[in-house]
N, C-alpha and C positions, 0 to 999 in steps of 0.2 A: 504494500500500500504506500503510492506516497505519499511526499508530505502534503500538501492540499489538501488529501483526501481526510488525512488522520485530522488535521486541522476544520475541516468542516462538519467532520464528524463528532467534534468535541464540541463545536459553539451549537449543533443544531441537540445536544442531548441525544444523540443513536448510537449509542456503543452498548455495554454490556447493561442489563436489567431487564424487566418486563414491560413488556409493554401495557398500556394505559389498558387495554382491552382485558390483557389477560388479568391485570387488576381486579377489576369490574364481576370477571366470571369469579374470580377467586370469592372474592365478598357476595356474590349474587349463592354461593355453594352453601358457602357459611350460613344465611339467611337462610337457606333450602332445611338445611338439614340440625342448625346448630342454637336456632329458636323458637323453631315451630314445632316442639314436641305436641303441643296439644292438639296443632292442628293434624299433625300424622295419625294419631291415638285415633281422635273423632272421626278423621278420611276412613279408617282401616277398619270402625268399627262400623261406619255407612253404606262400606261397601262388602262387610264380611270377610275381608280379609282373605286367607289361601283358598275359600269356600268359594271365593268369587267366580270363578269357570273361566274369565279371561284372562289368561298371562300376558297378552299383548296389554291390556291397559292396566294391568297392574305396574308393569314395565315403564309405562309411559307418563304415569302420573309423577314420579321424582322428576323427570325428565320437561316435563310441563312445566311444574311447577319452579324449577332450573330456569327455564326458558322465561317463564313471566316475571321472575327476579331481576333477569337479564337487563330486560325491555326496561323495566322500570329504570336502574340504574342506571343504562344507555343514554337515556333521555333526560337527567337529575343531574350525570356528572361532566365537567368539559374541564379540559386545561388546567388552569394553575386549583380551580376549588374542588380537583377530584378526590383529593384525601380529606379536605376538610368537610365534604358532601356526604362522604362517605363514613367517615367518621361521626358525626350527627347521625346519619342513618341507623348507624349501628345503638347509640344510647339510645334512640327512641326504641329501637325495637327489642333491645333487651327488656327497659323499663315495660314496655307492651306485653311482654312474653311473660315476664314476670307475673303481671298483676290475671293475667288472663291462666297460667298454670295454676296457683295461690287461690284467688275465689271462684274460679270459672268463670269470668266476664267475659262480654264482648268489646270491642270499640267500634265507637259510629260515633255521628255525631253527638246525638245526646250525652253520651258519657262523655262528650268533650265538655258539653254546657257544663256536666256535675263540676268535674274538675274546676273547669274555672270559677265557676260562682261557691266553691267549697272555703270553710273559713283556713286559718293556719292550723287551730286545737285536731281542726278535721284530717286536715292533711299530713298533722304527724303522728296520728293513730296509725297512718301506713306506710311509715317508715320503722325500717328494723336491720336488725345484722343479717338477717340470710337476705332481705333485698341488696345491701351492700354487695356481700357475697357473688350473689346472681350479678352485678356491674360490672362486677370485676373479672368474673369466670366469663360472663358469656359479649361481653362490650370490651372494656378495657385492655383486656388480651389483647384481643383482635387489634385493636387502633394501635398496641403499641408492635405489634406486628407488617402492619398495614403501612406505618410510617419508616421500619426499618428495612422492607424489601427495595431492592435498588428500583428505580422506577427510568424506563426511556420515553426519551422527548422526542418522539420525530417530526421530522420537518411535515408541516400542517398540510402538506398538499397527503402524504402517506398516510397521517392521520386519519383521515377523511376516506380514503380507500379502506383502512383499517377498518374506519367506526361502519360504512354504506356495506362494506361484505360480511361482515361478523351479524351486522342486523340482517342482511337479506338471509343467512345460516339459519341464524334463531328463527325466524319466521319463515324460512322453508320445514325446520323442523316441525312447529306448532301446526304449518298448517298439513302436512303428512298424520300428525295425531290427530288432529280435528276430522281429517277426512274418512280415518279408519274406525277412529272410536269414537266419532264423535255424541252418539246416543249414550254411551255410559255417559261421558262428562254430562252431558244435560242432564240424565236421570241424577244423578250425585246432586249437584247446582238444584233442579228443579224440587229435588224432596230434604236437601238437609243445606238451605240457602245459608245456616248461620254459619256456615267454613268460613264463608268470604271474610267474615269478620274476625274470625280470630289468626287470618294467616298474617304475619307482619313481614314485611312494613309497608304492605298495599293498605292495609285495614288501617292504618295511624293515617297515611296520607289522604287517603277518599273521606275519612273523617274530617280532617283539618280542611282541604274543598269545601266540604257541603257547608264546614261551620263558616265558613270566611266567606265562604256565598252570600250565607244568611246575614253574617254582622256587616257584610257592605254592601248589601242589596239597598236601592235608596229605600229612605225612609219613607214606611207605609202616611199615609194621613190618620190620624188619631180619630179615633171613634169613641164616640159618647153613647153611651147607653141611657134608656129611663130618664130621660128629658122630662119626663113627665109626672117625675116619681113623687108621691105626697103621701102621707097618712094620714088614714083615715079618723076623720073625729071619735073619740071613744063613748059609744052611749052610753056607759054608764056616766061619764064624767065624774068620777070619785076623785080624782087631781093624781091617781097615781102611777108611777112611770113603771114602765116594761124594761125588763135588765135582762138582755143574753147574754151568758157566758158563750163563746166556742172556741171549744179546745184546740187545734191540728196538733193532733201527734206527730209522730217519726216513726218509723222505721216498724211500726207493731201492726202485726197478722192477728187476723181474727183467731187465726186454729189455737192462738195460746194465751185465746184469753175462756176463763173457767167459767165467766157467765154465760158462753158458746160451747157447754161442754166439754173443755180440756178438762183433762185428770188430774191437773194442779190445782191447788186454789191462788191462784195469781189474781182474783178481783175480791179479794175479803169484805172492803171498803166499799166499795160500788154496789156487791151482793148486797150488803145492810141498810145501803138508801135508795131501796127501790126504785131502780133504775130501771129501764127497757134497754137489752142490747139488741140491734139488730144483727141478724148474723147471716144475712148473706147481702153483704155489702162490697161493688167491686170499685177500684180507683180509678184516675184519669190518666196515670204515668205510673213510672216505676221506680220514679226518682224524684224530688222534691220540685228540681228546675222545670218540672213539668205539671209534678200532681198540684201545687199550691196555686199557681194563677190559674192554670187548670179550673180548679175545684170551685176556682171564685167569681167565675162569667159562668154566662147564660149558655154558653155554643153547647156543650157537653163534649164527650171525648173525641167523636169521630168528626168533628166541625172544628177541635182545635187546630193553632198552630203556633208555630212556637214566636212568632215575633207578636200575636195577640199582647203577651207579657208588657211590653213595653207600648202598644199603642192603643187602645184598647181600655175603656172601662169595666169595672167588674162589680161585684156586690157590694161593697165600700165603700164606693160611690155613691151608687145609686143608695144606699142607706142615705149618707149624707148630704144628697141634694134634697130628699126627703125630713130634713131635720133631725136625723136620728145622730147621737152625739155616738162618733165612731173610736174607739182607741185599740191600735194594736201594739202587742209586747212582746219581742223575742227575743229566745232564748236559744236560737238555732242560727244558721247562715244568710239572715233575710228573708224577707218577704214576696222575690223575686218576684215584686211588681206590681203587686194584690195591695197592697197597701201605700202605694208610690205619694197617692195623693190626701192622706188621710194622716191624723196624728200619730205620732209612731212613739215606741221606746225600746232601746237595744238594753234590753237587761241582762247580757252575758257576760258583760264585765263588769256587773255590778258592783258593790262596795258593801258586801252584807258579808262577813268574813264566817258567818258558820254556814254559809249554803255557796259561797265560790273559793279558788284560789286564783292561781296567779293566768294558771290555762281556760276555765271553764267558770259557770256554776248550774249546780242543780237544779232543778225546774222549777221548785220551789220557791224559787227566786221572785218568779212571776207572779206571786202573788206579793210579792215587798209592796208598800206602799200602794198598791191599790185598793183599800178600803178608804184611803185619804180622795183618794179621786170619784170615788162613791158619794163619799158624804158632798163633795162638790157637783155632782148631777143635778144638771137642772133640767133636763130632758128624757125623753126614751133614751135609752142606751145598751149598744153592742161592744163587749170587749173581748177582744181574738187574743189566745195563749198563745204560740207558737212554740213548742216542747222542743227540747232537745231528743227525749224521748230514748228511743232504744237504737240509736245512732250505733255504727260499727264503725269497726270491725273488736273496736277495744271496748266492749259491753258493760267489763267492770267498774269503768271509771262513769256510769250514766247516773249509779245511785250511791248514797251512802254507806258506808260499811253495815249500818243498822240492818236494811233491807235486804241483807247476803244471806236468806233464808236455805237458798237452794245450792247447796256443796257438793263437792269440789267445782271449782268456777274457771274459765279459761282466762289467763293474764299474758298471753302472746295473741299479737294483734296477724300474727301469720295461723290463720284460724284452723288450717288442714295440719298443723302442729300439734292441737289438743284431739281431745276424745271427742265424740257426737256429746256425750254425758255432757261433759265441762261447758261447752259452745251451750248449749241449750240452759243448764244451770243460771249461766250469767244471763244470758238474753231475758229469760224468765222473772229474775230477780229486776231487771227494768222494769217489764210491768208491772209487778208489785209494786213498784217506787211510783209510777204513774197510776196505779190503782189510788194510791194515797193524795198525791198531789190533786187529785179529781174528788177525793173524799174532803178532802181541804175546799176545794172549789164550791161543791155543793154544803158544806158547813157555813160557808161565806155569802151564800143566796140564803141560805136560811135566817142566818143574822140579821139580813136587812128586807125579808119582808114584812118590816110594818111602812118599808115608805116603798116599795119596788113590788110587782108582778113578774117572779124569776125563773130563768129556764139556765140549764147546763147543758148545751150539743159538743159530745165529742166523736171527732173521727179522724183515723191516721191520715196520712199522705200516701204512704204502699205500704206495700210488707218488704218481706225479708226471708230469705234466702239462707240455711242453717246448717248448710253440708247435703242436702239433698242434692243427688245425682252428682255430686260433687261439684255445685257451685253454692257460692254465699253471697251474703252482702246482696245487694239491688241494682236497678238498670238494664237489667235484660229490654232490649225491645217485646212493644207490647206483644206485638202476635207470637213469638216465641217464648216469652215468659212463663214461668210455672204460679201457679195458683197460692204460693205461698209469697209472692211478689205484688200480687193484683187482689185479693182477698182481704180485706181491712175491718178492723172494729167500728165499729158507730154503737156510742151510747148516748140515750136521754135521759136527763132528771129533767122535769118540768114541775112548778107547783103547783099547789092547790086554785090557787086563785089569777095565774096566769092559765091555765086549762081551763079554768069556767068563763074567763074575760071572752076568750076565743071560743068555747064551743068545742072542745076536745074532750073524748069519751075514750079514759082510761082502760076500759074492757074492751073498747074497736081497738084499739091503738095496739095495747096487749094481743091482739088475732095477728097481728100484721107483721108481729118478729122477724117473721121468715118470709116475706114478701121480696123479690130480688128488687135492692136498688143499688145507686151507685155514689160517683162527686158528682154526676147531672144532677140530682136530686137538690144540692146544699142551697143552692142561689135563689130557687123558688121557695124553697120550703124556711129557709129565714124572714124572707119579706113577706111570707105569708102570717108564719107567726110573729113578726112584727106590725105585721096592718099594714103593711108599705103597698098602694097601691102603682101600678104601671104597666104598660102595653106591654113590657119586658118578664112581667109575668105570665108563670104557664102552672093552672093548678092542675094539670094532671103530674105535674114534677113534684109538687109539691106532696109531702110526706105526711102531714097533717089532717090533708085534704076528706079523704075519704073518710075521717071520723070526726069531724066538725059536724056541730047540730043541723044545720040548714043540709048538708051532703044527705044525713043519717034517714031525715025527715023525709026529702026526697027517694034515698033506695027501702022505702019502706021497713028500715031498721029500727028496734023500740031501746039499743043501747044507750044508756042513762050516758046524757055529753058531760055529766059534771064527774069530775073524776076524782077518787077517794085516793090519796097517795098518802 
C-alpha cells in the first residue's frame, strides 16, 4: 500500500474495527435475545412451543424479531450519535425489561401518563438493589462494551452503500418470512396482541409517539358543561344544608373487601355503620391518570379521552356553577384535572407529625382540619378525599404499624421477591387502614347533623393486581386487563334525614347491591343526590334513581322511601 493510500485511509477512519453496520446488528442481537425474556416466555407459550407442528416459523421468529431490531436501529442511529443513540436505547430498554419481568406490565402510552404524573414518595417505592443490578447486568455492560469495540468510519459515499444493502438484506429477509408464514404471525398478533407491548425497545418508542402526539396535538377548545346547572329550591325549606362526603380511593379491588364477601374481615368499621357496599362495580381506567377525570365527566368510559382531563369540565364544576360550595383534599398525586378549577388542598405534606413524615402521610391526614371548614359552611356542600389508599408496590408503608393485623407482610417493593401470603397480608392490612379512615369519615357526618343533611360515597379509582398470573400493580390496558384491575368497591352511608329530604327507600336501595354499575354512574348520581338540576343530567345513571318516592310510586312499588338507618 502506499503512502497516499495509508494516509487517506487514516483521515477517512477505514482501517481496522467494525463497521457502523455490524455495530447496529450487534446491539439489535443483544435486544433480541438479552431483554426480552418475557416476551420469549409469552411468544412460546402462544404458540405452544415444540407442540407447534411448524419448524419453519419456529425458526423464523428469532430471526424476525432480529430483523425488526434491525430496522428500528437503522433508522434511530447515523454518524457521530451512533453510540450515544445507542447507548440511551439500551437504558431504556433495560429499565423497560425490568419493570415488565418484576410486575408483568405492559408499556403504551398510558403507562407513560402514570409515570409522568407519579409523585417522587411514588417513584421510589420502585427503586431497589436488584433494579440497580438489572442496569448494570443487562445496560451498563453493554455500553461499556459498545464504547470499547474499535469502530470504522468510512468515507460517506460507502456508508451509504453499507447502510441501502444491509437494509435491502433485512427486508428481503422479513419479506421471504412474511411470504411463507405469514398466517402464523397474524394468528400470534391477531389473538395475543399484548406481545407488541412488552417487546423492547419498539414498545418504549411507539409509546413515547403516541404520548408526544397527544401533548403536542394543538390544543382542543375547552368545553363547559351544565351551563345551566342550579339547585333546586328545597320544599321543605328547614334552612338546612346537604354535606357529601366522597371518598376516591386507590389502588383497592372489591374481591378484598369482607363486606363483598372476602374471608377476611378487612371492613370491621364500615360493617358496624350500616353501610350498602355495592359489589359489582366496574372502573373507567386502570390507573389513576385515567380512572379520576375519568370518573368525574359525564362521557362515561367508552366516550372518554385522555386530553378531556385538561379541556373539559366535569362534576366540580358543574356542582359549583350550581352554588354548591366544592372542596377537594389530596393525599395522593393530584387530581389530574377533576378539580383544576375548584378549591383544592395538597394535604400530603402536611404538618401533623403523628399521621406524616418527611416522605408521605397517612390518609388520615384528610380529615386535619376539616371540621374547621365545616363549621364555616354556608352553603350545600361537597368535599372529595382523595386517598392514598393501597398504592404499591410498597403496601407496608400505606398504614400505620397499629393496622398490621394481617402477618407476615411483604417489605420489598420487588413484589415477585415475597410469598403470595406476604403480598396479600400487607395489601389487606391497607384496607383495614381505609376501613377506619371511612369509619372516621362517617363518625364526622354524624357529629354534624344537627346543622347538615349527610351522605358518605366511596369508590376506588381501579384495583390491583397481587401476583395473579404473574403480574401486579395496575395499568394493564382496559381490554386486556384482569378483573382484579377493573373491579372496585363502592360504599354508601347516607343519613337518616338526607334519605327522607330526597325520597330514598332504604329497603329498594338494599335490593340493588348487586345491580352492575360502574364510574359512568358517579356524575349523575351526585347531582342527583344533590338537587343539582341540568341538561347534563341522565337519571337513568343515576344510582339513586330507581328508589326515590316519585320512581317507587310510578313502578307500582309500596317500598317505605323513608329509610331506617
Amino acid at each position: 500500500m502506499n503512502k497516499e493510500a495509508v494516509t487517506s485511509q487514516a483521515v477517512s477512519g477505514e482501517g481496522k474495527g467494525i463497521n457502523p453496520i455490524g455495530i447496529i446488528l450487534l446491539v439489535a442481537l443483544w435486544m433480541t435475545v438479552g431483554v426480552n425474556a418475557v416476551f420469549w416466555s409469552k411468544v412460546w407459550r402462544a404458540i405452544d412451543g415444540f407442540n407447534n407442528g411448524n419448524p419453519l416459523f419456529l425458526i423464523s421468529l428469532p430471526l424476525f424479531v432480529l430483523a425488526w431490531h434491525f430496522v428500528i436501529l437503522w433508522v434511530l442511529c447515523w454518524g457521530r450519535l451512533l453510540r450515544p443513540v445507542l447507548a440511551l436505547l439500551l437504558v431504556v430498554s433495560s429499565a423497560a425489561s425490568y419493570f415488565i419481568s418484576r410486575y408483568g406490565i405492559v408499556i403504551d402510552a398510558s403507562m407513560l401518563t402514570n409515570m409522568f404524573q407519579t409523585d417522587v414518595a411514588e417513584a421510589r417505592d420502585l427503586l431497589s438493589t436488584g433494579m440497580l443490578v438489572w442496569l448494570l447486568t443487562t445496560a451498563v455492560l453493554p455500553i461499556v462494551v459498545l464504547y470499547r469495540l474499535p469502530l470504522q468510519r468510512p468515507r460517506w459515499r460507502r456508508q451509504v452503500l453499507w447502510r441501502i444493502g444491509s437494509l435491502a438484506a433485512v427486508l428481503a429477509v422479513v419479506g421471504v418470512i412474511l411470504a411463507t408464514q405469514y398466517q402464523s404471525y397474524a394468528s400470534l398478533l391477531r389473538n395475543n396482541r399484548e406481545v407488541r407491548l412488552i417487546l423492547v425497545p419498539s414498545n418504549v418508542l411507539g409509546a413515547v409517539h403516541s404520548y408526544a402526539k397527544r401533548s403536542l396535538a394543538k390544543p382542543k377548545a375547552f368545553i363547559q358543561v351544565g351551563l345551566d346547572a342550579h339547585q333546586r329550591v328545597d320544599a321543605s325549606a328547614d334552612g338546612r344544608r346537604k354535606l357529601l362526603v366522597l371518598v376516591v380511593g386507590e389502588t383497592a379491588r372489591a374481591m378484598n373487601f369482607s363486606l363483598n364477601g372476602y374471608d377476611r374481615e378487612t371492613n370491621p368499621k364500615l360493617a358496624s355503620r350500616e353501610v350498602l357496599s355495592f359489589r359489582d362495580v366496574s372502573s373507567c381506567g386502570t390507573a389513576t391518570a385515567v380512572s379520576v377525570p375519568c370518573m368525574f365527566q359525564d362521557l362515561g368510559r367508552r366516550n372518554w379521552k385522555d386530553h378531556y382531563s385538561d379541556n373539559r369540565e366535569g362534576l366540580l364544576d358543574v356542582l359549583q356553577r350550581a352554588g354548591v360550595h366544592v372542596l377537594w383534599r389530596d393525599n395522593n398525586s393530584g387530581c389530574k384535572g377533576a378539580c383544576d378549577r375548584v378549591p383544592s388542598q395538597d394535604m400530603s405534606h402536611a404538618s401533623v407529625a403523628e399521621l406524616c413524615s418527611t416522605d408521605e402521610c397517612f390518609d388520615e391526614v384528610l380529615l386535619s382540619g376539616l371540621q374547621n371548614y365545616l363549621d364555616q359552611s354556608t352553603g350545600n356542600t361537597v368535599v372529595v378525599l382523595h386517598m392514598k389508599g393501597s398504592h404499591g408496590p410498597s403496601y407496608y408503608k400505606r398504614y400505620p404499624s397499629a393496622f398490621e393485623r394481617f402477618t407476615p407482610v411483604c417489605r420489598d417493593n420487588q413484589l415477585d421477591q415475597c410469598e403470595d401470603g406476604e403480598i396479600r397480608n400487607a395489601y389487606d392490612n391497607t384496607l383495614l387502614y381505609t376501613d377506619h379512615v371511612l369509619g372516621l369519615v362517617i363518625d364526622m357526618l354524624k357529629s354534624n347533623d344537627s346543622r347538615f343533611d349527610t351522605a358518605m360515597l366511596y369508590v376506588s379509582d381501579h384495583g390491583e393486581s397481587l401476583g395473579e398470573k404473574g403480574v401486579y400493580l395496575h395499568g394493564l390496558p382496559y381490554a386486556m386487563a384482569p378483573v382484579e384491575q377493573t373491579q372496585v368497591p363502592m360504599v354508601l352511608w347516607l343519613s337518616r334525614q338526607l334519605a327522607a329530604k330526597r325520597g330514598i327507600s332504604q329497603p329498594c336501595m338494599a335490593k340493588r347491591t348487586d345491580v352492575a354499575l360502574s364510574h359512568d354512574n358517579l356524575f349523575h348520581s351526585v347531582l342527583g343526590l344533590m338537587d343539582v338540576q341540568t341538561a347534563a343530567y341522565r337519571d337513568k345513571m343515576d344510582l339513586f334513581k330507581p328508589c326515590q318516592a316519585e320512581q317507587l310510586v310510578s313502578n307500582g312499588t309500596t317500598d317505605n322511601p323513608q329509610p331506617e338507618l
